[in-house]
N, C-alpha and C positions, 0 to 999 in steps of 0.2 A: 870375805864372809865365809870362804868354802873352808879357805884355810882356819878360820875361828872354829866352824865345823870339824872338822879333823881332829884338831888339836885335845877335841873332847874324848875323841875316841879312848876308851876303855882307861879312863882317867880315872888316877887315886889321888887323896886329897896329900898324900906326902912324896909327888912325883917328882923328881929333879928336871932340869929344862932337857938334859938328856935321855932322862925318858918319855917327856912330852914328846920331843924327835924323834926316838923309836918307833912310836906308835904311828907319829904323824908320817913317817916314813913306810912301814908297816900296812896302813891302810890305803895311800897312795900308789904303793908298785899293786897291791891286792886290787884295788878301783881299776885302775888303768886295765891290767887284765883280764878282770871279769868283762871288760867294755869290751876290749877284742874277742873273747872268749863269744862272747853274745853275736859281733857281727861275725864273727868264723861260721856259728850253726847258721844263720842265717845265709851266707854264703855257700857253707857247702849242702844246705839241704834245698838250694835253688837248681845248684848245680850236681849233685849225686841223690837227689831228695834225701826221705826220712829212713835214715839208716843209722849203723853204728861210725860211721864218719863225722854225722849231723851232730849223733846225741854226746860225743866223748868233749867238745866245746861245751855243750848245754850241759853238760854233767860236772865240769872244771866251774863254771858258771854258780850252780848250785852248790857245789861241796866251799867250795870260797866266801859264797856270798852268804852260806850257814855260819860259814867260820867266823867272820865280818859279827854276826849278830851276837854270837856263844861270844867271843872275843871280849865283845864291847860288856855285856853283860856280867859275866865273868871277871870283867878287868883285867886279864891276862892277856895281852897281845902276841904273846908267846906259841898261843892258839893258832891265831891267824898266818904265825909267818911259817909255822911250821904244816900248815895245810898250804900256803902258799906254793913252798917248796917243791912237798912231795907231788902236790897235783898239776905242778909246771913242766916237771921234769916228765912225769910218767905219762900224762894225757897226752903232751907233742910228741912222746915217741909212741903211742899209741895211735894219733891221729895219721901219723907218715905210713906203722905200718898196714893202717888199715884200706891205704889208700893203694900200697903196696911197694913203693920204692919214692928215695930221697929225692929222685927228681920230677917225680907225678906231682909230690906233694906240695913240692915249689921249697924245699928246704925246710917245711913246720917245724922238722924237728930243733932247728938253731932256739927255740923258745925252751927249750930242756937245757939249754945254757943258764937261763935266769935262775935253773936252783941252787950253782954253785955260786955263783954272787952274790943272789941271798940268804945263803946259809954262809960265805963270810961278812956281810954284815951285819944281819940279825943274829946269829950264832957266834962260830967261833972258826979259830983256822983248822982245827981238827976234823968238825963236820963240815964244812966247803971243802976241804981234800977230799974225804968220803962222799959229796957228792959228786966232784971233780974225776972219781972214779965211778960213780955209777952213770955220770952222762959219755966219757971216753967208752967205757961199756955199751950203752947204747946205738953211739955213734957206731962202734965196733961191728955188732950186732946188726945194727940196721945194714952198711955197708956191705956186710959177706952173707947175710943171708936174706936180704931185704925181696927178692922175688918168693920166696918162700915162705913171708910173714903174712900173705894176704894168699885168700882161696884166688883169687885171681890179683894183675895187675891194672889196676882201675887206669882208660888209655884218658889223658887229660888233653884236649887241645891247645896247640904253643900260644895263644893269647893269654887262655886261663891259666898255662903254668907263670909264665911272665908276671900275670899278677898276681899269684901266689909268692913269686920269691920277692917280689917287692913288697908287696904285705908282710912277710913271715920275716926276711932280714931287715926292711926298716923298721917294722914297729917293733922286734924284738930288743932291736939293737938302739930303739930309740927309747925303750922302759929301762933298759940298762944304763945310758948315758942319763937320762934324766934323774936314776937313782943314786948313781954316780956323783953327781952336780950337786944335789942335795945333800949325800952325805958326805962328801968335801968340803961343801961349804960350812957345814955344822963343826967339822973337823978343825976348819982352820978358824973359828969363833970360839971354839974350843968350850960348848955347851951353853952358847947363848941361846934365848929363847928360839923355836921352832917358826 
């Protein structure tokens, strides 16, 4: 039933089953997201309350879940993957250095990974390189100058970083492999339906 729902996403009446797929893949890595996105504020405005750590989850949250709407309404899915992108990449490396360094934050930033994946499969190989540069940049960035990216280094206790890095590489790494699976399996059906 969810997936019938999907499938409608920003649907035109002369779609091929490949672009049913896109979309239905498009609105599912976007879902997934905005779900973690939601329990991250909830998470870190338990534990740093109502600040710009809180609000950069609830703001990825909002600009996605607008995008979701414009998208569908629109019929451009095009919309959503590309707010997808920009706002995966740049909120997790925002959320890390707000926090102040890659190991307070439990690794958030490995969710800045998900733009160059999906900008090559929603895109093309030329923008996945270019993101593949601006997250190695990041990465870069955060590394050499990550105590200087926050007025302070926010001190995280080893329980709460613990379940930061399992939160941030499993479920990053689990919207990756799941997008992964999906668009494999569409691949080697070679545009059967979604």
């Amino acid at each position: 039933m969810l997936r019938d729902l999907f499938n409608q996403f920003a649907r035109k009446e002369d779609d091929t089953p490949g672009d049913t797929f896109m979309k239905f893949l498009t609105l599912s890595v976007s879902v997934c997201c905005c779900i973690c996105g939601a329990l991250w504020f909830l998470l870190y405005w338990k534990i740093f309350g109502l600040g710009l750590t809180a609000y950069l989850p609830l703001s990825f949250v909002i600009i996605v879940g607008a995008s979701i709407v414009l998208a569908h309404v629109l019929k451009n899915h095009k919309i959503l993957a590309f707010s997808q992108v920009f706002c995966i990449t740049w909120i997790s490396a925002l959320i890390s250095w707000s926090i102040g360094s890659i190991e307070n934050s439990g690794l958030v930033i490995a969710w800045s990974f998900l733009g160059p994946v999906s900008a090559m499969i929603f895109f093309n190989k030329t923008r996945a390189l270019g993101m593949m540069v601006i997250w190695i940049s990041i990465l870069l960035v955060s590394a050499i100058f990550e105590p200087q990216l926050s007025k302070e280094v926010v001190e995280v206790p080893n329980s709460i970083r613990s379940l930061f890095y399992i939160m941030n590489v499993g479920a990053s790494t689990g919207v990756i492999f799941l997008a992964l699976v999906f668009f494999s399996e569409f691949q080697h059906n070679k545009g059967g339906t979604a």
